[in-house]
N, C-alpha and C positions, 0 to 999 in steps of 0.2 A: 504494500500500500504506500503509496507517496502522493504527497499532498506540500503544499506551500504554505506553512502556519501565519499566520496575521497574527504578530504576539502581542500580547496583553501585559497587563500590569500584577507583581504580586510584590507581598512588602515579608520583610525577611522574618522578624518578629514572629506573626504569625503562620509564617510556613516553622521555624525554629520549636516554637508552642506547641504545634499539631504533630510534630514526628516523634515528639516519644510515647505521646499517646497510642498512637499510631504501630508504634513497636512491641506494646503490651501482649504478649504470648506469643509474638512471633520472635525474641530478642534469642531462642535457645534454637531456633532452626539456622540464624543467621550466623552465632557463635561457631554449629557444627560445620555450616556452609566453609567458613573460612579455615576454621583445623585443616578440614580435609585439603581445601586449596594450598593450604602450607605444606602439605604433608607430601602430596604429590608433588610440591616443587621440592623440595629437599628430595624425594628419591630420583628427579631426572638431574637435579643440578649437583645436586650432593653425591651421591652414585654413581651415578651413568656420565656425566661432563667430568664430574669429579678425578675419576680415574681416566678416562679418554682421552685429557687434554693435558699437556706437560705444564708442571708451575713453574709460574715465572722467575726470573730472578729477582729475589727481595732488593730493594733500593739500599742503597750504601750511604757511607758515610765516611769523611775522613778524620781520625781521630788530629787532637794537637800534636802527636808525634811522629803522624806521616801516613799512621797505616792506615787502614781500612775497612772498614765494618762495616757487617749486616743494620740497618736500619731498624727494620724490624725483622721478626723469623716467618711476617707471613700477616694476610687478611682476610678476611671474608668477604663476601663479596653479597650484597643485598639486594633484593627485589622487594618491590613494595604491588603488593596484590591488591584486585578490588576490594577485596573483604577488609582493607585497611591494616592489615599486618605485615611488617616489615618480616623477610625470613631470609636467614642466611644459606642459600641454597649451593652455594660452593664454598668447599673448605678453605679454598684459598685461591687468589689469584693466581689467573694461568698463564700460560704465554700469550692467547690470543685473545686477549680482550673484549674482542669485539664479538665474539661468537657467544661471550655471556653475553652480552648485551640483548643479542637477537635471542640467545634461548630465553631470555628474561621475561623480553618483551613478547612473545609466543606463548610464554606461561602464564603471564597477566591475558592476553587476549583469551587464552583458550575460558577463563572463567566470566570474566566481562559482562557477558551477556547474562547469564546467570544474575548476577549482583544487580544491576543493574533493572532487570526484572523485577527483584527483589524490590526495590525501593518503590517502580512503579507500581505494584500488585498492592503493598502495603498505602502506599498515598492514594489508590482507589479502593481503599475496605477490603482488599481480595487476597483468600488463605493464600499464604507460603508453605513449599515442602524445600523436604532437603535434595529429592530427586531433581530439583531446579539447574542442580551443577551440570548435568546430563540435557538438560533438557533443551535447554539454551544453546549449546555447542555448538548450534547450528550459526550462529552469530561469526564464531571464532575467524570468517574470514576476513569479514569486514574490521574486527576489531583490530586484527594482527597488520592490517594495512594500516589504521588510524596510530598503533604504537611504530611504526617503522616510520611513518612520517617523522611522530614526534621525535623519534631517537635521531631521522637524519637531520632535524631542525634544530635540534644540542647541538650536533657533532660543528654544525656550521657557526651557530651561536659560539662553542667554545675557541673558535677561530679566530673569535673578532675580541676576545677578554673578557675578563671577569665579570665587569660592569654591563656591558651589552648582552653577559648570559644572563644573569641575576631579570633584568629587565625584560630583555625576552619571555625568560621562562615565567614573572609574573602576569604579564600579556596575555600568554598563553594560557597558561594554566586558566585565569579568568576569562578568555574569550570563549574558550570551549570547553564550559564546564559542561554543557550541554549536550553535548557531541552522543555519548554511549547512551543518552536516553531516547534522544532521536530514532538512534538504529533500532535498538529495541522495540521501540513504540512503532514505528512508524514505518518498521524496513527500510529506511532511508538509507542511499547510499555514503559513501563517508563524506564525498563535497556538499550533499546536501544535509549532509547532518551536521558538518560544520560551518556551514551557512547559517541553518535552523538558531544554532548555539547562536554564533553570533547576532543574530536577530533578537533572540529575547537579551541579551548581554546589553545589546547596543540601549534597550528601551527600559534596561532596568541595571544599571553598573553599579550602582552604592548598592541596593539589594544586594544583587551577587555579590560582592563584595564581602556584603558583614557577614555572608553565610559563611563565603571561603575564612574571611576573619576569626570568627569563632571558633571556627575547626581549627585554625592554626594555632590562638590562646587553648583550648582545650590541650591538644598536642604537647604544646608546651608544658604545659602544666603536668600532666601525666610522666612526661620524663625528666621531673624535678628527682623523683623517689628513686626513679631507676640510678640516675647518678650517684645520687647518695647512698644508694644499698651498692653498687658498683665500686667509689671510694674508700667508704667507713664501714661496710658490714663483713662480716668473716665470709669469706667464698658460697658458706651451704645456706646463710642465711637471705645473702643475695639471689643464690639459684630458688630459692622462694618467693622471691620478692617480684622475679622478672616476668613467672604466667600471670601474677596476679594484674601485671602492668600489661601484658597482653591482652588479658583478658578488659579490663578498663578501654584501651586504646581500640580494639574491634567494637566495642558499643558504641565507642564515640563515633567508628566510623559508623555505623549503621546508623545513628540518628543524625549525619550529617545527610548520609546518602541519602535518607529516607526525606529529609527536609528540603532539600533540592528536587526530588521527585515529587514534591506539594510544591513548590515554586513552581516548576515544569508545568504541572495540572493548572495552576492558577493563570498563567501566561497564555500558557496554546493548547490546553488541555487531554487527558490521555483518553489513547484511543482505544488501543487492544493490549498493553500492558504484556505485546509481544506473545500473547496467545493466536493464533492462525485462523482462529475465528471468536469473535466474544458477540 
């Protein structure tokens, strides 16, 4: 279905106000939604790249007296999934960089659609399952295009320095916050799903704004404790401290997702919430 949204007005406040409500019973299908999305990326990136691809060399250092040292013994290397959980899906950097990059970006598309659903099904009153992760997949091509954009719009971004990525990337991020709702709702292609975004963006930017806003003071705030339990707690007390922070930070996503998805309904409103017939 494709159609040209005429966007409307919605005020952030009250899209903010109605998505935790909104979340009520459905907060333990969205938690398992996202495990499992972590879970599967740890066993293709962590297992399967993990061993397949040779680790890089750790960055060096020259000591005051000439010689030269390992920098560090090594990183992980992170993906940031719909479900809003960051997971380190490679033990360490590889030689080719760039191939995480695209398995990353393939691993976020592949669930995309799923989450995404998600937010829109719950901002029109309508049950979530967990089978949604499956369900959705059908998406994964359109999405895996919309993330190789964005990856090649870094690469170019970090070209040009620090200041004009930082700036880009807040552009972006804010133009098309819209983008994965469009496709899902609307089967929209990905130029016109980045249009769609841009369209309500252009006619509501302080809104989007404080929604993005929130998420990012929320964010923040959630990894005060992690720091602190990472600093000053003894190793076993920290490795407790860190689901708990996961589990906090995947809520926060779901009621941002979910808030954005009543913004969405309130602007150009949802149509099939990505079912194939409603």
């Amino acid at each position: 279905m494709h159609s040209e949204p005429v966007s409307g007005r919605f005020i952030a406040g009250a899209a903010l106000r109605e998505a935790w409500a909104r979340l009520i019973g459905a907060r333990r299908t969205y938690l398992y939604m996202a495990a499992t999305a972590g879970i599967v990326a740890w066993l293709i990136g962590g297992l399967l790249l993990g061993w397949a691809l040779p680790a890089a060399e750790p960055p060096t250092v020259t000591l005051p007296d000439g010689q030269v040292a390992p920098l560090s013994p090594g990183s992980n290397t992170v993906v940031d999934l719909p479900g809003g959980s960051s997971w380190f899906i490679f033990p360490a950097a590889t030689a080719y960089p760039w191939v995480q990059r695209i398995v990353s970006a393939a691993i976020s598309a592949l669930f995309a659609g799923a989450f995404a659903a998600y937010a829109l099904r719950r901002a029109s009153g309508l049950p979530v399952r967990y089978a949604m992760l499956l369900d959705y997949v059908r998406f994964f091509r359109k999405f895996l295009v919309l993330a190789l954009l964005a990856l090649g719009a870094a690469m170019v971004l970090a070209a040009l320095g620090p200041m004009v990525t930082l700036l880009g990337t807040l552009v972006g991020t804010v133009a098309f916050t819209f983008a994965d709702l469009f496709v899902v709702d609307r089967d929209a292609g990905v130029f016109e799903a980045l249009q769609g975004s841009l369209n309500i963006v252009r006619d509501n930017l302080v809104q989007t704004a404080l929604i993005l806003l929130t998420a990012a003071l929320l964010g923040a705030l959630l990894s005060v404790p992690l720091l602190v339990a990472s600093e000053f707690l003894p190793s076993v007390l920290a490795v407790v401290v860190a689901p708990a922070i996961w589990l906090a930070s995947t809520l926060v996503s779901a009621f941002i997702s979910v808030a954005l998805a009543c913004a969405f309904r309130d602007a150009v409103g949802i149509q099939t919430a990505g079912e194939a017939h409603r």
